[in-house]
N, C-alpha and C positions, 0 to 999 in steps of 0.2 A: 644210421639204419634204424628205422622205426622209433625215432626219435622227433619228428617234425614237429609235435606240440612242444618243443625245451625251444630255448630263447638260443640260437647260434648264431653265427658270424659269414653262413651259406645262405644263397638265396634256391628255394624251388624253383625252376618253372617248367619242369615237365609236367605231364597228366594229371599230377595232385595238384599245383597252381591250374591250368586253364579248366579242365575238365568242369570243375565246381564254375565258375566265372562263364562258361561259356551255357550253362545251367538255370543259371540267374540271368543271363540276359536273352535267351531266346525258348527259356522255357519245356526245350526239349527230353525226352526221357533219357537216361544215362546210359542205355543200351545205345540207341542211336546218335549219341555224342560220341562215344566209346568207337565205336568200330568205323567213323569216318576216314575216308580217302581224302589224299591229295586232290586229287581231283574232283573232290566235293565241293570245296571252297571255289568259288569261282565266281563270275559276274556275271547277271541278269539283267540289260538296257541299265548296266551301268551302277546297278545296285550290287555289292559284293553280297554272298546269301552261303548257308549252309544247305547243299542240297543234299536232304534224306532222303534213301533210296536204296534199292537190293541188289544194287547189279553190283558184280565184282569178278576179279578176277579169278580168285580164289574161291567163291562161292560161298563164302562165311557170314555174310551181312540177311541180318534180316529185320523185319518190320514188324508191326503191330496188326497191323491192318493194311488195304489199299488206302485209304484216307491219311494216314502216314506219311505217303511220298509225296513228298513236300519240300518248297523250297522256305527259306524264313531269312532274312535281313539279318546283315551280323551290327549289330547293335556297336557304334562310333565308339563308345567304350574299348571295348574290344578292340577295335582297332586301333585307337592311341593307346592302350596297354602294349601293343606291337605283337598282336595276334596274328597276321598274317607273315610276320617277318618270322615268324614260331612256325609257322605250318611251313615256307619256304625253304626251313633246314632242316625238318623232319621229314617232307615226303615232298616239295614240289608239288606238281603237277599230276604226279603219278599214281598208280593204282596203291601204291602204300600206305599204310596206315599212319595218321597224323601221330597218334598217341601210339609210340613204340615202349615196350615193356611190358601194356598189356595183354595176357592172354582169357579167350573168355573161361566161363566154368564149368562146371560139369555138365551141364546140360547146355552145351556153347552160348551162356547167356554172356554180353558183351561187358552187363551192367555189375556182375558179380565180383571180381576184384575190387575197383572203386569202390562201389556199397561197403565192402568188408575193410575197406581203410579207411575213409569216411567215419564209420562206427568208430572205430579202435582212436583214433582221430579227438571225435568227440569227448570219447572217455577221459582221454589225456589232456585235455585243456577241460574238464568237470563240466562238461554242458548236457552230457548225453540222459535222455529220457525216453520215454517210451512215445512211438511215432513220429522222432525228430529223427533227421536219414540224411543222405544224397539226394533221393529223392524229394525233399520237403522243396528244395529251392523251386521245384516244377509249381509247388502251389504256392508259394513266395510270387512268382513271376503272374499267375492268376491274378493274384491277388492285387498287387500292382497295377497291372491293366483295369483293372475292374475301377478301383479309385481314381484310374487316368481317363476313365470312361472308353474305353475301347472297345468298339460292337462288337453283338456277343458270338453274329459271325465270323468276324474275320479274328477273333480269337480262338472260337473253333481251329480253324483255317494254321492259324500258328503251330498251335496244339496237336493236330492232326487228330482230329476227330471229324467224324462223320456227319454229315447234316441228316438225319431222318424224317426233318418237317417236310411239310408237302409243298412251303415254298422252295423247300431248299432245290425240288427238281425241277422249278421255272426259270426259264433265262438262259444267256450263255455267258454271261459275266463268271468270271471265276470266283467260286467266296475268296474273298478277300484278298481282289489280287494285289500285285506288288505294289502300288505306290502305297493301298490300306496298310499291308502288312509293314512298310516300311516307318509309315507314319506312329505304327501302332507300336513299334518295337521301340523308334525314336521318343517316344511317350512314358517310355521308362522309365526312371532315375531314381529312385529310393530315397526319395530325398539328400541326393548329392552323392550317393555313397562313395561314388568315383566319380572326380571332373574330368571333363569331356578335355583330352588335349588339345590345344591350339596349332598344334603340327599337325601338319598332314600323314597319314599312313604311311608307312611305308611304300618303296617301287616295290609291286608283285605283279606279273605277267597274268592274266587271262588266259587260257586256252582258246 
């Protein structure tokens, strides 16, 4: 117990293991990593994708914005780590929450737990400074894109942010639809940080 920075003989892999991992590869805020469903995780023409989004059973989930609700490619990583075989015995299919244990905080923020162990985290392995967070990994993942040369719409588009240019209202192309976003997420790699496994994913059902 609040021990994870000491060197033990247990492996994590609930919400402290993926939450950070799924951070760093799809660049999402920690609020919206944090409060995903089962039923998030699922396949788009065959691309598996975290789809961000407000609808819930329970009425707890919510957004930044409409630019937000978004789907994003879960990065092969992830998935040879056996990310989906993770969401499969925590919540399935279903309206439940992937990441059980957390609750949000005082102002039902999702992202509030995580951030406060994250910090406590840092301290105890000596990294911790001022503007280094949970949140940094989101501009880690920028930042990466950016030297992978990733356009700078369909980064947007990852990100869930808003186009406000006046091209952004011509067309009916999606910014950045899925094969970009997919290609752009596969463009990843931190220089190796994790090799891509030679296995295939795990079986997980589709809805």
């Amino acid at each position: 117990s609040k021990k994870e920075h000491q060197p033990g003989d247990e492996q994590i892999r609930d919400w402290r293991y993926w939450l950070p991992l799924c951070a760093l590869y799809s660049g999402a805020r920690t609020g919206e990593i944090a409060q995903l469903e089962g039923r998030d995780i699922r396949q788009v023409e065959g691309v598996w994708v975290f789809d961000f989004n407000d609808e819930s059973d329970t009425a707890e989930k919510t957004l930044k914005n409409t630019a937000s609700r978004r789907v994003v490619p879960i990065h092969g990583v992830l998935l040879g780590l056996g990310f989906l075989d993770f969401v499969q015995r925590s919540a399935g299919q279903s309206s439940r929450r992937i990441f059980t244990g957390l609750t949000p905080g005082p102002r039902s923020d999702w992202s509030y737990q995580p951030s406060k162990f994250w910090a406590r985290y840092l301290r105890g392995i000596g990294m911790k400074r001022r503007g280094l967070g949970l949140h940094s990994f989101r501009h880690t993942f920028v930042d990466e894109c950016r030297r992978a040369g990733v356009d700078a719409g369909v980064l947007k588009a990852l990100l869930g942010h808003a186009d406000h240019s006046q091209t952004g209202h011509y067309g009916t192309l999606a910014l950045g639809n899925l094969r970009q976003r997919r290609d752009a997420i596969t463009s990843v790699s931190y220089g190796g940080l994790h090799a891509l496994s030679e296995t295939p994913a795990p079986p997980y059902t589709s809805r």
